[in-house]
C-alpha positions in Angstrom: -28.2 -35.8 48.3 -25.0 -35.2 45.7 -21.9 -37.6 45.2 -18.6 -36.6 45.1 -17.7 -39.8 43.3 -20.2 -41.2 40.5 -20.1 -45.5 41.0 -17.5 -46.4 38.2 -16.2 -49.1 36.3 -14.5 -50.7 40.3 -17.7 -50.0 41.9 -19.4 -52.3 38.9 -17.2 -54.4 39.0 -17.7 -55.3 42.7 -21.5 -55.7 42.3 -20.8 -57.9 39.4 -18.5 -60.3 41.3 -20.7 -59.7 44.4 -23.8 -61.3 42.5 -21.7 -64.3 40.8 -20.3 -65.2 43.7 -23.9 -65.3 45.7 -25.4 -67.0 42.5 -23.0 -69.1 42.8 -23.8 -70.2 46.4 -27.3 -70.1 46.0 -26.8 -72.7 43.7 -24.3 -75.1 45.5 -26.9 -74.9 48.7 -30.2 -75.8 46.6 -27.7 -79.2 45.4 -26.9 -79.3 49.0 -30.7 -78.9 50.3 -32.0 -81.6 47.3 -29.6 -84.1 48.5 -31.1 -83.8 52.5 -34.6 -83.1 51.2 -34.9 -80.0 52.4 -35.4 -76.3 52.0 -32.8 -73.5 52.5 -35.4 -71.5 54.2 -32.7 -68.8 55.9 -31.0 -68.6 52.6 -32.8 -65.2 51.3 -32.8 -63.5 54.3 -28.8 -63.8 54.3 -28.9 -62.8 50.9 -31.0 -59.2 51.7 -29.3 -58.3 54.7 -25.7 -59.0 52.5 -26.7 -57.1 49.5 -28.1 -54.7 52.1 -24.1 -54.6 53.6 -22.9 -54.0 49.9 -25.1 -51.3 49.0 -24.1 -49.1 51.9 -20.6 -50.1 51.1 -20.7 -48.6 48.0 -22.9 -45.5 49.0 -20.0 -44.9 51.2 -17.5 -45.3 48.0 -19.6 -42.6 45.8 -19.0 -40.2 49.0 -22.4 -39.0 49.8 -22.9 -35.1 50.6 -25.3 -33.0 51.8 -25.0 -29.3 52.8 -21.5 -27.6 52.6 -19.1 -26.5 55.5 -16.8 -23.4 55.1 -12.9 -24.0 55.6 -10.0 -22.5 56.3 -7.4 -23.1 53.0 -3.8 -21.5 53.6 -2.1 -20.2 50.5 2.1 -21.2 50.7 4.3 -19.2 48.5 6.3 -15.7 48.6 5.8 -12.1 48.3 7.6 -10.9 44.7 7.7 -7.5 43.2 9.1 -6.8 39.8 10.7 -3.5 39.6 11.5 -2.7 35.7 13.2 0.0 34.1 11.3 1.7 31.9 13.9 4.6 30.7 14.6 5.8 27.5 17.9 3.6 27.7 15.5 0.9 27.7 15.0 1.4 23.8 18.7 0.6 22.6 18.6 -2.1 20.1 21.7 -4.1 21.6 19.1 -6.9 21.9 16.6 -7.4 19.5 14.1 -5.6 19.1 15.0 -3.3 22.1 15.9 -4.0 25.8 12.6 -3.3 26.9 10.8 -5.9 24.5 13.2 -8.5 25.4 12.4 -7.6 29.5 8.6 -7.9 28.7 9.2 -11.4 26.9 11.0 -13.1 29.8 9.0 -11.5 32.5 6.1 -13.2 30.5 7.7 -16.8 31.2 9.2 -15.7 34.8 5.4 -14.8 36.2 4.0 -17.6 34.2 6.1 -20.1 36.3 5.7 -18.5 39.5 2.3 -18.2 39.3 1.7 -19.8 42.3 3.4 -16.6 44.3 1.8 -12.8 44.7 3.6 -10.8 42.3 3.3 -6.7 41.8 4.9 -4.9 39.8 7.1 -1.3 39.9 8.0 0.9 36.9 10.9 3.8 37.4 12.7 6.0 35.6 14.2 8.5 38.2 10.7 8.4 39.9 9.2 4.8 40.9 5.1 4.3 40.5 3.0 1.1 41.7 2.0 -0.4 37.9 0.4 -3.7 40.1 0.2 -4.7 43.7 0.5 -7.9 44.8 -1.7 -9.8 43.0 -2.5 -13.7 42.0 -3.5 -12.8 38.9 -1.4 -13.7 36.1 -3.4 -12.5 33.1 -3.5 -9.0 34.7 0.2 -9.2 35.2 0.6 -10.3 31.7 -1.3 -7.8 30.5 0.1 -5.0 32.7 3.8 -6.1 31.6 3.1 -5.7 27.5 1.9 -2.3 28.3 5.5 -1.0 29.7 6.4 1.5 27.5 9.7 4.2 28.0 6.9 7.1 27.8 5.0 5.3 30.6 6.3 7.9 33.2 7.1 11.5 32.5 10.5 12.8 32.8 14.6 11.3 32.2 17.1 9.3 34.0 17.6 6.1 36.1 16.9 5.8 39.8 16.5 2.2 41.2 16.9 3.3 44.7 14.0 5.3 44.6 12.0 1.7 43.1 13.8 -0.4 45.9 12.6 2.0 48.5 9.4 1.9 47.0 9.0 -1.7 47.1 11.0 -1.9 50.3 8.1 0.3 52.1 4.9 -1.5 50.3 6.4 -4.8 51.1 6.8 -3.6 55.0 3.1 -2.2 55.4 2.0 -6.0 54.2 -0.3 -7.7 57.2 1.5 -10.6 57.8 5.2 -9.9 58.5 5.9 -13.4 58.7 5.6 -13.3 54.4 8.8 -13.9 52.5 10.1 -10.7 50.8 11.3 -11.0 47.4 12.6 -7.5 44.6 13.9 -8.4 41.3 15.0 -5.1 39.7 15.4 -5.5 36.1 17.5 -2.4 34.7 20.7 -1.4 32.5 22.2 0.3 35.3 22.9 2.9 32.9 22.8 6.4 35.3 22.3 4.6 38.2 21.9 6.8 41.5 24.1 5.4 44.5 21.6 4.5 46.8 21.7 5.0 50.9 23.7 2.5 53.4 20.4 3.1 55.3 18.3 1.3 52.7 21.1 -1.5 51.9 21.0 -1.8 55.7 17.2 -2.2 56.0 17.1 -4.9 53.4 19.4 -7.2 54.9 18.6 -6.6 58.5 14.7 -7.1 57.7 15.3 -10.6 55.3 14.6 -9.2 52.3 15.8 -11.0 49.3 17.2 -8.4 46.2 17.7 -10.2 42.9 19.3 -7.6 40.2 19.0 -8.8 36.5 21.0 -6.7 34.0 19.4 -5.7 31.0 21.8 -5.3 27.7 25.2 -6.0 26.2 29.0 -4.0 27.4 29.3 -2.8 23.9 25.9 -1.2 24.3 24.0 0.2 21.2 22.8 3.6 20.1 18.8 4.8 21.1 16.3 5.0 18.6 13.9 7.8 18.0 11.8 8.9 15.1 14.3 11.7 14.2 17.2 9.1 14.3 19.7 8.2 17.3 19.0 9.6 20.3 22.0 13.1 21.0 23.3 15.0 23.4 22.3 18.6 23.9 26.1 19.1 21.9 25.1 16.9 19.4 26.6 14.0 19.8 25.2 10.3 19.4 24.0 8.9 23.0 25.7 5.1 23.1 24.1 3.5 26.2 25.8 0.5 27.6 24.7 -2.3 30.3 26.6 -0.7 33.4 27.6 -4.1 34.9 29.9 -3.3 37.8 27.3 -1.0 39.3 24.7 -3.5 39.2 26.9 -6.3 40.7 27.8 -4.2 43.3 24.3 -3.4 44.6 23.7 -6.8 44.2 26.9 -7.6 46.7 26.2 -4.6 49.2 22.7 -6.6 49.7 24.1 -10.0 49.7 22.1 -11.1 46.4 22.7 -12.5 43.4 22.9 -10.8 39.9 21.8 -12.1 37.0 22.1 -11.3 32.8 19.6 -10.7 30.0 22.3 -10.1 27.3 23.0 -11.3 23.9 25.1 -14.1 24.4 23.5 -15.6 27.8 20.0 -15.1 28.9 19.5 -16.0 32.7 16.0 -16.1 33.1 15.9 -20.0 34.1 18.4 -19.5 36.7 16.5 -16.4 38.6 13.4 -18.4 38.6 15.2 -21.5 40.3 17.1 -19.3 43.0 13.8 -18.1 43.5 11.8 -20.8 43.8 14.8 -22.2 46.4 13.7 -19.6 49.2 11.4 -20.6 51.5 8.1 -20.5 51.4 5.0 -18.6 53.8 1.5 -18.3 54.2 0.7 -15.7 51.8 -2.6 -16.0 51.7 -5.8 -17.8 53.6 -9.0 -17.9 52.4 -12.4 -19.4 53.2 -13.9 -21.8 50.7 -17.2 -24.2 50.9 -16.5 -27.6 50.9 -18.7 -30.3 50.2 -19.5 -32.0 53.6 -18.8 -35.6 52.6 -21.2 -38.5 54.7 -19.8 -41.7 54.1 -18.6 -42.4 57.4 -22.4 -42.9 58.4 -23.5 -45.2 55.7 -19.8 -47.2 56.3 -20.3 -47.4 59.9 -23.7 -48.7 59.6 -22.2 -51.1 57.1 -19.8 -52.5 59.4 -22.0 -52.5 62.1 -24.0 -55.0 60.3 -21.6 -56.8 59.0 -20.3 -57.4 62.8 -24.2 -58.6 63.4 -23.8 -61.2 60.1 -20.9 -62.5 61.6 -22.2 -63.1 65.2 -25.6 -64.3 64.1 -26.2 -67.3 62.6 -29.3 -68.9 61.0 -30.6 -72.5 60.4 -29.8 -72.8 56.5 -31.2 -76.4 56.7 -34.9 -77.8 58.2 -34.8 -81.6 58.4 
């Protein structure tokens, strides 16, 4: 037999007061018994069959176990993939150190705090690759998140719509349709492809919720490389700027909210609340042994007695 609760400093304490109070009587019936010239010949059976009561009491406290039963525990929380832009427009330096590193810091503290959700995560350029699926692990995510890199996938150019659709289709094969259905697309905007009715259509008709996060500053910075700023093919220095308007209106052709990582406000706080406002859905059930707690045996034995020591009564006194 195991415990789920070791007897502690209550349970002590209740045997203590248990045993001064019955001292206690034992003592004020032996004056009693003197004074009639008697003996309190019942006296120690009460006694045993009381302490008897006690101990089962506080067996049934300690929560006595034995064997294990397998249950059913539903997980609660939401569906979230992270799509990230991982261009080369992700190096400018109009945040320090670069776009990209300041994306991987606050994604850091966003999946920290919503670690009780699945979160996967998306990297595009103008193609869109599974880095992560849905996962509860954080570390992984962590982990997976430092590595982004703007030579993580081959080729140039900016295309969410090819990451939304991405994360709109693995989000739509998921077993339990029922899940809540969350994208944040972290990008510049910068060379942005218009993306299909069809697909703005599909995301609001099928409740999914599109939070856009814009990366950079309106001034916009020039794009490091180790031969200096990044060029044209004619030479001349590539300036790459946070291309708001196109990002807020995505963002209102969905019905969503957009949000800024920029150098004078960083928004990070208030995706994670309107997040964590949306409702809720069994993402998750899994089976898990549980102890298989036996108090209500010893307890209902105790009572039982207990019920007995009040209807039966003994002689205390022979004279």
């Amino acid at each position: 037999m195991n415990w789920i609760n070791l007897p502690g400093t209550a349970e002590y304490l209740l045997i203590a007061a248990f045993l001064v109070a019955y001292v206690l009587f034992i003592l004020r019936t032996f004056r009693i018994a003197r004074k009639f010239g008697t003996k309190p010949r019942s006296l120690f059976i009460k006694f045993l069959f009381r302490a008897f009561i006690l101990g089962l009491m506080i067996v049934s406290l300690a929560g006595p176990y034995f064997g294990e039963v397998e249950r059913k525990l539903l997980v609660m929380g939401r569906d979230i993939y992270l799509v990230v832009d991982v261009s080369k427009s992700m190096d400018a330096t109009d945040l320090a150190p670069s776009r990209l590193e300041k994306v991987k810091y606050e994604l850091g503290i966003l999946t920290e705090q919503l670690a009780n959700n699945r979160i996967g995560l998306i990297a595009f350029s103008n193609q869109a690759f599974i880095q992560s699926p849905l996962t509860y692990d954080s570390e992984s995510l962590r982990f997976l998140i430092q590595s982004f890199d703007t030579q993580l996938l081959p080729g140039q150019g900016t295309n969410p719509c090819a990451a939304l659709q991405l994360a709109y289709e693995k989000m739509q094969r998921a077993e339990d349709a029922n899940n809540s259905k969350i994208i944040v697309l972290v990008t510049d905007g910068e060379g942005g492809a218009a993306c299909s009715n069809e697909l703005f259509m599909r995301l609001k008709r099928e409740d999914f919720l599109v939070f856009y996060v814009g990366v950079g500053t309106a001034n916009g910075s020039t794009i490091p490389t180790v031969h200096g700023p990044l060029k044209t093919e004619k030479g001349d220095i590539v300036v790459s700027r946070l291309d708001e308007p196109a990002l807020i209106k995505m963002a209102n052709e969905t019905g969503s909210e957009y949000f800024r990582i920029g150098d004078d406000v960083i928004e990070t706080e208030q995706l994670i609340q309107a997040i964590n406002t949306t409702q809720t859905h069994r993402v998750d059930a899994r089976s898990v042994e549980v102890a298989n707690n036996k108090y209500y045996y010893f307890l209902g034995i105790a009572i039982l007695l207990l019920a007995l020591d009040l209807l039966i009564t003994f002689r205390t006194f022979r004279v």
